[in-house]
C-alpha positions as CSV (number, residue, x, y, z in Angstrom):
1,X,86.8,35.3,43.9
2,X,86.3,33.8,40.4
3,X,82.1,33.6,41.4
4,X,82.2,37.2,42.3
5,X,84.4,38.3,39.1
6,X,81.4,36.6,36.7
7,X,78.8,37.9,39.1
8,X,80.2,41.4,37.9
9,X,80.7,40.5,34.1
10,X,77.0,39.3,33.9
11,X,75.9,42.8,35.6
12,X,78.0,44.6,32.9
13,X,76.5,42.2,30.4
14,X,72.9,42.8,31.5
15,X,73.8,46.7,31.6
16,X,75.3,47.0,28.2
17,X,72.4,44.8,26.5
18,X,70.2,47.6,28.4
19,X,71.9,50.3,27.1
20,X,72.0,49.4,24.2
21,X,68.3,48.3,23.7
22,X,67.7,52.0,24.9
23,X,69.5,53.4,22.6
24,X,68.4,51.6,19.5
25,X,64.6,52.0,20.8
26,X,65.4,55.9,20.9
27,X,67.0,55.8,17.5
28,X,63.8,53.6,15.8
29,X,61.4,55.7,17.3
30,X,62.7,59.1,15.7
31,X,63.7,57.4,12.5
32,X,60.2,56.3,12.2
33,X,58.5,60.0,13.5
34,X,57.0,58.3,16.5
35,X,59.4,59.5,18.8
36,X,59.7,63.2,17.8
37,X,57.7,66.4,18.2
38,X,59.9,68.6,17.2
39,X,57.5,69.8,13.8
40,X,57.1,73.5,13.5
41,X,54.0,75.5,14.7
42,X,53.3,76.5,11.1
43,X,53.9,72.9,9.9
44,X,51.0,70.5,10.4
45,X,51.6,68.0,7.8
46,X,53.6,66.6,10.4
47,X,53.3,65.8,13.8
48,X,54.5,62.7,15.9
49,X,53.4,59.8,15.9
50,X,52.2,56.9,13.5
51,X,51.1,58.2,9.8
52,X,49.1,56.5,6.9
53,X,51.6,55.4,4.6
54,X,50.9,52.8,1.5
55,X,51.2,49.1,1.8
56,X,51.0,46.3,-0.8
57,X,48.3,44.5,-1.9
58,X,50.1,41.4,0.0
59,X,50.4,42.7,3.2
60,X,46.7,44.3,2.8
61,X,45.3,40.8,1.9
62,X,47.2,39.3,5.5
63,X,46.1,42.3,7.9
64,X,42.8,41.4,6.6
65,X,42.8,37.7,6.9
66,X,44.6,38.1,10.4
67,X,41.4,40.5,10.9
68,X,38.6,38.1,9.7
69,X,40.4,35.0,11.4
70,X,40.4,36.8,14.5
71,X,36.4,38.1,14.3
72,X,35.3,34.6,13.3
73,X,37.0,32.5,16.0
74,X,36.3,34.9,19.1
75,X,33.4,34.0,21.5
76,X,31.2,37.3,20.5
77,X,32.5,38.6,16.5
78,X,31.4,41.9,15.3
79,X,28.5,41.9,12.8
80,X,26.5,43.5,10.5
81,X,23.2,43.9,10.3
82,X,22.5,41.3,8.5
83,X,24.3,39.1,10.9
84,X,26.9,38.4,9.1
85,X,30.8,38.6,11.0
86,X,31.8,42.2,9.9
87,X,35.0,42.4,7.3
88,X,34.6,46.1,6.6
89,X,32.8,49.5,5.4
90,X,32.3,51.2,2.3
91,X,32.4,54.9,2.1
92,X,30.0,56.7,-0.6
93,X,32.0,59.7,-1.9
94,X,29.6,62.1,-1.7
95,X,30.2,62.6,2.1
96,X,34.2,62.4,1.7
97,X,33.7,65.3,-1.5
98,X,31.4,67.5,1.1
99,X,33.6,67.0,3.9
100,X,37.2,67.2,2.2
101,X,35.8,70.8,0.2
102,X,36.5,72.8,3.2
103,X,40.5,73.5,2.5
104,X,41.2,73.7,6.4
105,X,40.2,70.2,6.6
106,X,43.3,68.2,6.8
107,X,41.8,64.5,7.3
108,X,38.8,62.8,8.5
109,X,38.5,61.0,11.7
110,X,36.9,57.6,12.1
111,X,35.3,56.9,15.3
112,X,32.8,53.7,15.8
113,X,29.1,54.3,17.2
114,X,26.0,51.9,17.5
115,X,24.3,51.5,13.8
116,X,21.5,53.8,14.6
117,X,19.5,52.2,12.2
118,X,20.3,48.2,13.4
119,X,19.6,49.9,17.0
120,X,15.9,51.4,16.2
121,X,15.2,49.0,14.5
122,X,15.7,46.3,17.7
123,X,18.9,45.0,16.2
124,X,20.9,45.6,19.3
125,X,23.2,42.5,18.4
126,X,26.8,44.6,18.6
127,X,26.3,45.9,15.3
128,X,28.5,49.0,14.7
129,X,28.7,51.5,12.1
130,X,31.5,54.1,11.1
131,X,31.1,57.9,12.5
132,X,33.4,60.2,10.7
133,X,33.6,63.9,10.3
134,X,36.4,66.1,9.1
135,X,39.5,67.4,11.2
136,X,42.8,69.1,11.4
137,X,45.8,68.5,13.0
138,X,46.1,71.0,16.4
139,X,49.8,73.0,16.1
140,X,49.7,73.3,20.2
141,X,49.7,69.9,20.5
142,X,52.6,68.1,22.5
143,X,52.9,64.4,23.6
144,X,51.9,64.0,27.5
145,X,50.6,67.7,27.1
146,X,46.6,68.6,27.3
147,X,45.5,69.7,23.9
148,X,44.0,67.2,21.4
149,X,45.7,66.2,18.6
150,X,43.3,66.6,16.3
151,X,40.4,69.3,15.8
152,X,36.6,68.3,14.7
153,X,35.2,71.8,15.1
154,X,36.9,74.0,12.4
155,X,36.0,77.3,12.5
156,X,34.0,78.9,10.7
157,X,32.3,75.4,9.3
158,X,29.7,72.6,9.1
159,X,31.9,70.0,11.0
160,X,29.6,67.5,8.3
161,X,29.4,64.2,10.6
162,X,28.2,61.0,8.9
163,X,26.7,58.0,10.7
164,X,26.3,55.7,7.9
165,X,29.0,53.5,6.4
166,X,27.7,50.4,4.4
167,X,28.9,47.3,5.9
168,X,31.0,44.4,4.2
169,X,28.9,41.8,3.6
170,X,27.1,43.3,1.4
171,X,28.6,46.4,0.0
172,X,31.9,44.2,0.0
173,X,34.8,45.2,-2.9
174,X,36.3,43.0,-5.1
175,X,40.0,43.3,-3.2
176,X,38.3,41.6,-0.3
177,X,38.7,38.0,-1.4
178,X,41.2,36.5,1.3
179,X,42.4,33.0,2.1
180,X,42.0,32.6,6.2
181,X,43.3,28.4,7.3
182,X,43.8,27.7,3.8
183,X,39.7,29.1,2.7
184,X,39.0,31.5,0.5
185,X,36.7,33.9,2.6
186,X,34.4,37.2,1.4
């Protein structure tokens, strides 16, 4: 009888911890806005999901170390066309100005491509290169529904894609000095 009696109690246990890791997943997700779609259809500031938000200069230095550490220690890293492992892009603002001008733009989107340049070129050695255009948030979008999230093609405009973004090494900023196993890496 006793066996059968802790039988039960670790059941219940094994219940309530899952009950309770339900319910605090369910409670982190909509304090953080990733677990609620409830914005208005006029409202498209804000939708669900993960947003940009500002982090410290610390934590920016350790994503990108945990980055670079990563790229230089797997079999095949990402370079640049130099051949160089890939740390980053820099963005001209001339492109950002002419895309962000258009006031029904409400971001940009990012998407990789091939560096068509590196590619003609016969440098077909995984090098990549930023693709980014501007967009706007879609007010019929709903999690698991079919609608994008996020428009490219705003009426009525020049959707003004870029292929170019200069890669880092050589166009590298001065913030990009970070210490990976103890070395100070650009």
């Amino acid at each position: 009888m006793e066996n059968s009696t802790s039988g039960f109690s670790k059941i219940i246990g094994y219940l309530a911890i899952l009950i309770i890791g339900f319910g605090l997943g369910y409670w982190l997700s909509h304090k953080t806005g990733q677990g609620s779609n409830s914005s208005s259809m006029g409202d498209t500031t804000y939708l669900s999901g993960p947003h940009s938000h500002r982090i410290s200069d610390s934590l920016a230095h350790k994503l990108m170390a945990d980055y670079i550490n990563e790229n230089d220690t797997t079999r095949r890293p990402i370079k640049n066309d130099s051949g160089q492992n890939l740390r980053g892009f820099f963005i001209n603002r001339q492109p950002l100005d002419n895309i962000l001008k258009n006031k029904s733009i409400g971001g940009i989107s990012i998407y990789l491509g091939v560096d068509s340049l590196a590619h003609a070129t016969g440098n077909k050695n995984k090098v990549y290169t930023l693709i980014y255009m501007g967009g706007s948030y879609n007010p019929k979008f709903k999690l698991g529904g079919t609608e994008s999230k996020i428009f490219n093609k705003i009426t009525g405009s020049d959707t003004s894609t870029y292929d170019f973004a200069e890669p880092c090494p050589n166009a590298c900023g001065t913030f990009l000095t970070v210490k990976t196993n103890g070395k100070t890496k650009k």
